[in-house]
TORDOBA-423980 format. One line per 8 residues: their letters; for each residue x, y, z of C-alpha. Coordinates in steps of 0.1 Angstrom, whole numbers, padded with zeros to 4 digits, always signed. Each point is the difference from the previous one (the first is absolute). Example, Ala and Ser with C-alpha at 12.3 -4.5 7.8 and 13.67 -1.06 7.14 Angstrom:
// TORDOBA-423980
AS = +0123:-0045:+0078; +0014:+0034:-0007
END
This chain:
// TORDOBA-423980
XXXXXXXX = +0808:-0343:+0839; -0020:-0002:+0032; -0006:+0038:+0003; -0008:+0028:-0018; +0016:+0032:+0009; -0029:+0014:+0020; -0003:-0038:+0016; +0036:+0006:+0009
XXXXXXXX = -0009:+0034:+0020; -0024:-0016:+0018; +0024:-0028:+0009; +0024:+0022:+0010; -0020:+0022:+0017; -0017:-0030:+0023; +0027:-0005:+0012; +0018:+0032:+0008
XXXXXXXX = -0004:+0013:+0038; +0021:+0029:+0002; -0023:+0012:+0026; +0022:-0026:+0027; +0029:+0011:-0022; +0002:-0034:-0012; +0030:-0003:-0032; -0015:-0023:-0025
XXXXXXXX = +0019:-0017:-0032; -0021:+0021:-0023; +0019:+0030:+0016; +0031:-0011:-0017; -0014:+0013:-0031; -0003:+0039:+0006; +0011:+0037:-0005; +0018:+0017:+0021
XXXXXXXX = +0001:+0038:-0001; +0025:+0023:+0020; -0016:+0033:+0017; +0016:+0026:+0025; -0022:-0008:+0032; -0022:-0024:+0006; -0015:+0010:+0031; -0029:+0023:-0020
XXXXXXXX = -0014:-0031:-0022; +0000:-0024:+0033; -0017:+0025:+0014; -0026:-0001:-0031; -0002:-0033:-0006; -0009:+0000:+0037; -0023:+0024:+0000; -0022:-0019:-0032
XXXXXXXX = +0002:-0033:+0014; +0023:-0007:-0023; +0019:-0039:+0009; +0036:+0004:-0004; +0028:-0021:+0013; +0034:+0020:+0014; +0035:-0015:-0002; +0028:+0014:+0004
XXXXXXXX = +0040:-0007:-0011; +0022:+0013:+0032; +0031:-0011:-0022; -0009:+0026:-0026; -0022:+0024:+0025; -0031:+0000:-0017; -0032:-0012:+0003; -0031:-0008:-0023
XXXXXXXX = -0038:-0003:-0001; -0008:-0028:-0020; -0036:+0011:-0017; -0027:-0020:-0020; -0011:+0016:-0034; -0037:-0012:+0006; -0019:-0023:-0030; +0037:-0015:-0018
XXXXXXXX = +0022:-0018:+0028; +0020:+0024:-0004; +0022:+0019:+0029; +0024:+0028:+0003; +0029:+0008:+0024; +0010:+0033:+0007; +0030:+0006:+0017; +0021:+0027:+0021
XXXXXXXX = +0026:+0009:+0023; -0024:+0024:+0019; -0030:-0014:+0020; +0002:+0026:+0026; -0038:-0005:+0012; +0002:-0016:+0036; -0026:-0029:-0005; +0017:-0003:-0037
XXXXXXXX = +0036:-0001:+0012; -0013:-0026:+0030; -0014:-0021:-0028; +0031:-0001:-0021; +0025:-0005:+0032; -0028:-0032:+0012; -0004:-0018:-0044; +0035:-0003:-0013
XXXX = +0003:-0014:-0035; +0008:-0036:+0008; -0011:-0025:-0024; +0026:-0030:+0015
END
């Protein structure tokens, strides 16, 4: 095996730039969680400096922040039907969820 699992992180996380929003393979593998709004934990993330990439699904009228769990290469998407935040809901109109 060419990696151990914190080898793998590190990997992972080398090559992840969800600061430019960039998808990467490794984002394949992740956990997606439903929430009512997500206009309040942009607007966190945001505010911490927090890199998060936003896609959204017009076909299902959602949109999600893709988010790095720091230190495992692993990533989250949460997910909602309300993004009523102006810069948020400009982000998710501009980044559909287009991987073809």
């Amino acid at each position: 095996v060419p990696f151990n699992v914190s080898q793998l992180a590190e990997y992972v996380e080398a090559l992840r730039d969800l600061t430019h929003g960039t998808y990467d393979q490794w984002l394949d593998h992740r956990e997606v969680l439903s929430v009512g709004n997500l206009t309040e934990l942009a607007r966190v993330l945001r505010g911490d400096g927090v890199p998060f990439a936003v896609r959204s699904r017009p076909d299902e009228g959602t949109c999600s922040l893709l988010v790095d769990l720091p230190r495992n290469g692993l990533a989250v998407e949460v997910v909602s039907r309300v993004f009523d935040g102006a810069w948020l809901a400009r982000r998710c109109a501009a980044n559909e969820f287009d991987l073809c």
